[in-house]
C-alpha positions as CSV (number, residue, x, y, z in Angstrom):
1,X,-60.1,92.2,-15.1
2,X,-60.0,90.6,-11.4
3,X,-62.8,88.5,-9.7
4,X,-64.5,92.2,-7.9
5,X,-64.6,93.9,-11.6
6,X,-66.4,90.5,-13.1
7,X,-69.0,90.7,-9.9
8,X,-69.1,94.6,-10.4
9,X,-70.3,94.5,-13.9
10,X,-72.5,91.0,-13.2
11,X,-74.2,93.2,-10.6
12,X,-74.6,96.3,-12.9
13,X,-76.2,94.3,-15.5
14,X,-78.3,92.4,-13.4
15,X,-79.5,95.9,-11.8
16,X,-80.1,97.3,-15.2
17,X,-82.2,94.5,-16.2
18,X,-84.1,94.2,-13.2
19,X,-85.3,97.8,-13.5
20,X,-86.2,97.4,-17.0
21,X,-88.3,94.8,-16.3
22,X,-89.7,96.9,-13.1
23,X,-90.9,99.4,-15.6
24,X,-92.1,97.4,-18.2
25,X,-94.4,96.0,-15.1
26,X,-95.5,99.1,-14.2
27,X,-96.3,100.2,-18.0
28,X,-98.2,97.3,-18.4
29,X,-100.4,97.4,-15.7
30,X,-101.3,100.6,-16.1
31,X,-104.3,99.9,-18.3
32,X,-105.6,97.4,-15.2
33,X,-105.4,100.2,-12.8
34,X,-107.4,102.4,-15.0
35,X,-109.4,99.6,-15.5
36,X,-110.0,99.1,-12.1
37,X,-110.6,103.0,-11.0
38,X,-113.2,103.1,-13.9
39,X,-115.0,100.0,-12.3
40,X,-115.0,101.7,-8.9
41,X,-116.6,105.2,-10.3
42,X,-119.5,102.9,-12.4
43,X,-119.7,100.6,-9.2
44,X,-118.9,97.9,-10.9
45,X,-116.3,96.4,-9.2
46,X,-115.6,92.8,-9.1
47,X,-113.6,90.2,-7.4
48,X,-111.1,89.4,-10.6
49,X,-110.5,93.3,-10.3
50,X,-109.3,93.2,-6.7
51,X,-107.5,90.3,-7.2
52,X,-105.8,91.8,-10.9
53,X,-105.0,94.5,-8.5
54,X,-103.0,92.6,-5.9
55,X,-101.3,90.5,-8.0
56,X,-99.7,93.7,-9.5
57,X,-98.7,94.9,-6.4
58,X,-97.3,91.8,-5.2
59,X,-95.5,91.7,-8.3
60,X,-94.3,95.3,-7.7
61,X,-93.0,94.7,-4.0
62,X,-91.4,91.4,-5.5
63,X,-89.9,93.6,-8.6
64,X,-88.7,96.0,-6.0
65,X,-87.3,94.0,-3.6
66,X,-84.8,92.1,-5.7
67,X,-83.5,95.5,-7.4
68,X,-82.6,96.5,-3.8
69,X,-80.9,93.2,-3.1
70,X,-79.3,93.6,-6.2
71,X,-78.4,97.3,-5.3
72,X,-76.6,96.5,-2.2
73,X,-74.7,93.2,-3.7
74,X,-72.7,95.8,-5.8
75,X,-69.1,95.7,-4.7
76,X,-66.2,98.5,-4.4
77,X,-69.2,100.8,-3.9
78,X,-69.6,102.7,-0.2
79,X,-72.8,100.6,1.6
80,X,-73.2,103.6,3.7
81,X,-72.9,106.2,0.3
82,X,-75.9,108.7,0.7
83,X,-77.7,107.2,-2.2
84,X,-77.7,103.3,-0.6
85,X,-78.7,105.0,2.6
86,X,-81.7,106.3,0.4
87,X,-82.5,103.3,-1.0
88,X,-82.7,101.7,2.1
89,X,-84.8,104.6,3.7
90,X,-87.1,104.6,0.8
91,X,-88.0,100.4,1.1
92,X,-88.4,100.3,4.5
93,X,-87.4,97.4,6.6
């Protein structure tokens, strides 16, 4: 197997894991956001629920981020493929 096959696998496992982890976020968190709607509708909102909420979205952006860097690190595969230009459409600058 040569150096680019090593560094295409690497990358496949590393995006694999990242997007595990990604959705373990988002299944966790879920019950905070429920949380959090429920507080709003009894008007019971609090500071520690705005901030539980941001540090779940900044998590989220941080999750996402590195599975696009990841995404775009893979080699042999077409940069400018229809699904990387998605990718890239979908995060935004």
């Amino acid at each position: 197997m040569d150096n680019i096959d090593k560094r295409l696998v690497q990358a496949v496992v590393l995006l694999n894991r990242q997007y595990l982890l990604t959705d373990h976020l988002i299944d966790t968190q879920r019950p905070l956001l429920q949380g959090f709607e429920h507080a709003i509708d009894e008007g019971q909102q609090t500071l520690n629920h705005v901030l539980d909420v941001y540090n779940y979205v900044f998590g989220l952006i941080d999750h996402l981020v590195r599975y696009q860097k990841i995404a775009m690190s893979l080699p042999r595969l077409n940069q400018t493929s229809a699904e990387h230009r998605a990718l890239n459409l979908a995060m935004g600058i």
